[in-house]
C-alpha positions as CSV (number, residue, x, y, z in Angstrom):
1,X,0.0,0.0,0.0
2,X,1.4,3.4,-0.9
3,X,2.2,5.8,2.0
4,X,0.1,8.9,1.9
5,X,0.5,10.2,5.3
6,X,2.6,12.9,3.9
7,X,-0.1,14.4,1.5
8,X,-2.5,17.1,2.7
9,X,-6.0,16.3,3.0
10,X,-7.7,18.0,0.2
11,X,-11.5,17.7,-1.1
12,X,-11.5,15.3,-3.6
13,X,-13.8,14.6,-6.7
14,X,-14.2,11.8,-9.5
15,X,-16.4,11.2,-12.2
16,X,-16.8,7.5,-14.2
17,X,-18.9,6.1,-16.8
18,X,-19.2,2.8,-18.3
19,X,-21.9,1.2,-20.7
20,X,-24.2,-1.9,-21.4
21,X,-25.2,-2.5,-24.7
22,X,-28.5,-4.9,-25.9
23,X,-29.7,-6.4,-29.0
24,X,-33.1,-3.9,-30.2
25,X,-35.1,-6.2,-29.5
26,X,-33.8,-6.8,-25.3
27,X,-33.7,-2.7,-25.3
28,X,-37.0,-2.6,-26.5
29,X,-38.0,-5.3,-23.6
30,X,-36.3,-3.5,-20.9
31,X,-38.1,-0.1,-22.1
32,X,-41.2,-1.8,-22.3
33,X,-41.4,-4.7,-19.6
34,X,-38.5,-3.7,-17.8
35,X,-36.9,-6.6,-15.8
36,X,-38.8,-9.6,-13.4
37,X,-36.7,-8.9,-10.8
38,X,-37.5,-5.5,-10.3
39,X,-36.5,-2.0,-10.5
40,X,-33.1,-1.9,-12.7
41,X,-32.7,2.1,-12.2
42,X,-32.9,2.0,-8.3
43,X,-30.8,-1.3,-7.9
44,X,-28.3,-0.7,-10.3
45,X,-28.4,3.0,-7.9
46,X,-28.0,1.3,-4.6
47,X,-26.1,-1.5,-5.9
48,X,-23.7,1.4,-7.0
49,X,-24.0,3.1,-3.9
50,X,-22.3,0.6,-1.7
51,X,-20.3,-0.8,-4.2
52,X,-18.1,2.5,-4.0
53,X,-18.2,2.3,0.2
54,X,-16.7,-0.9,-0.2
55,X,-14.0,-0.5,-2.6
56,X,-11.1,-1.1,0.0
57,X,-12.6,-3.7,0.7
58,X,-13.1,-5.1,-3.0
59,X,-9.7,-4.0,-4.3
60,X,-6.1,-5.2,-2.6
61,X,-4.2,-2.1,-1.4
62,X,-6.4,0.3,-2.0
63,X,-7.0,3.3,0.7
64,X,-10.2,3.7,3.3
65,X,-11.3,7.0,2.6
66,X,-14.1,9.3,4.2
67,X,-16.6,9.2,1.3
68,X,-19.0,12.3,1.6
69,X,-21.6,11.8,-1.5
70,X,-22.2,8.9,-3.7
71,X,-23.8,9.5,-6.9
72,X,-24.8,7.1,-9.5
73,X,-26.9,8.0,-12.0
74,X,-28.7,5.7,-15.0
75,X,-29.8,6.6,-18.7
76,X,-31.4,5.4,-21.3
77,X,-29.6,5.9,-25.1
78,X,-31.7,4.2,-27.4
79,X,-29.8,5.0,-30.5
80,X,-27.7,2.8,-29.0
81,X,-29.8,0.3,-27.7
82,X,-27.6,0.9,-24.0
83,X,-27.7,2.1,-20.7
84,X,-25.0,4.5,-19.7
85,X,-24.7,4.3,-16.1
86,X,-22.2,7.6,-14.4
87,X,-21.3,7.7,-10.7
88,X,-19.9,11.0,-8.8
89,X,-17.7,10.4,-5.6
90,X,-17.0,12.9,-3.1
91,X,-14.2,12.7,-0.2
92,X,-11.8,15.0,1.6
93,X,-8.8,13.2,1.7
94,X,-5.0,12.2,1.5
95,X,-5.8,10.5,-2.1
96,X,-8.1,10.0,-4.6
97,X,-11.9,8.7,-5.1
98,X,-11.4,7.3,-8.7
99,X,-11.6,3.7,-8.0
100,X,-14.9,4.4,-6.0
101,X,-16.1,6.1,-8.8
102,X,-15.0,3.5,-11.3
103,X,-16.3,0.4,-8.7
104,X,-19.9,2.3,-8.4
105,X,-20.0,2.1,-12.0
106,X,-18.5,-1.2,-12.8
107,X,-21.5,-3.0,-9.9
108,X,-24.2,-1.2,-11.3
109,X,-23.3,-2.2,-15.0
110,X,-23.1,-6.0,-13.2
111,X,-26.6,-5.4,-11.5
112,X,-27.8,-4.1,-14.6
113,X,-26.5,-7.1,-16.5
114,X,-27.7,-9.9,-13.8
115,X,-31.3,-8.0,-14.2
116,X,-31.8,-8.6,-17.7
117,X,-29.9,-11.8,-18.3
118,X,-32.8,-13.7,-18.4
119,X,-34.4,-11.8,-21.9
120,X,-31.3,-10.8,-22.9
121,X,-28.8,-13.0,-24.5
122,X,-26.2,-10.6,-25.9
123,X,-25.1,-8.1,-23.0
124,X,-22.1,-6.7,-23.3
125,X,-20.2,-4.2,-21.2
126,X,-17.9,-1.7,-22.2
127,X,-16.2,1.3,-22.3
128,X,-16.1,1.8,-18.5
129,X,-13.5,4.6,-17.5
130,X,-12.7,7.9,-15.5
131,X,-14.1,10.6,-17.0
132,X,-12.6,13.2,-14.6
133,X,-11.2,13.5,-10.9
134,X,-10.4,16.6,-9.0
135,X,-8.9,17.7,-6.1
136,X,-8.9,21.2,-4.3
């Protein structure tokens, strides 16, 4: 684990994104029927939510930090048959929030994808990646 004690503790932002693509005819399912197991928006949300509070705990080495706001939110982009899911983290801090940003979005692509496996053949995830981080 890298030794941060040294850096000042500074207010910290991060921004990911990542995407899950369908076949038309599963986009047009999920639009329409949505998913059997429930509501994919506000479980691929929560499910995003404490994804990013766990991330030491998910990913060897990597720091506890305060996290002050979790934000993940879900969209629709049917010209491209996908959901594009983008999460926000917050902390003040001796390092970054970009892997809680990036784990938010990477569980609620997962949810997403364990929602609609079952009339949805072709799910595939891509282009997940940091978008922007901050610090002040």
């Amino acid at each position: 684990m890298v030794d941060v004690s040294s850096k000042p503790i500074q207010h910290r932002t991060a921004v990911a994104e990542g995407k899950i693509y369908f076949s038309s005819e599963g986009f047009h399912h999920l639009t329409t029927k949505g998913s059997s197991k429930g509501n994919i928006q506000q479980m691929a949300e929560v499910s995003g939510i404490l994804a990013a509070k766990d991330t030491p705990r998910l990913l060897p080495l990597c720091h506890t930090v305060p996290i002050h706001k979790v934000k993940v939110e879900i969209s629709e982009v049917p010209s491209e048959s996908c959901i594009k899911v983008q999460a926000l983290a917050i902390s003040d801090a001796r390092t970054g929030v970009e892997m809680e940003a990036l784990t938010a979005v990477s569980i609620s692509l997962l949810t997403i994808y364990d929602m609609c496996k079952n009339f949805e053949k072709n799910l595939r995830i891509t282009d997940i990646h940091l978008i922007s981080k901050e610090k002040v």
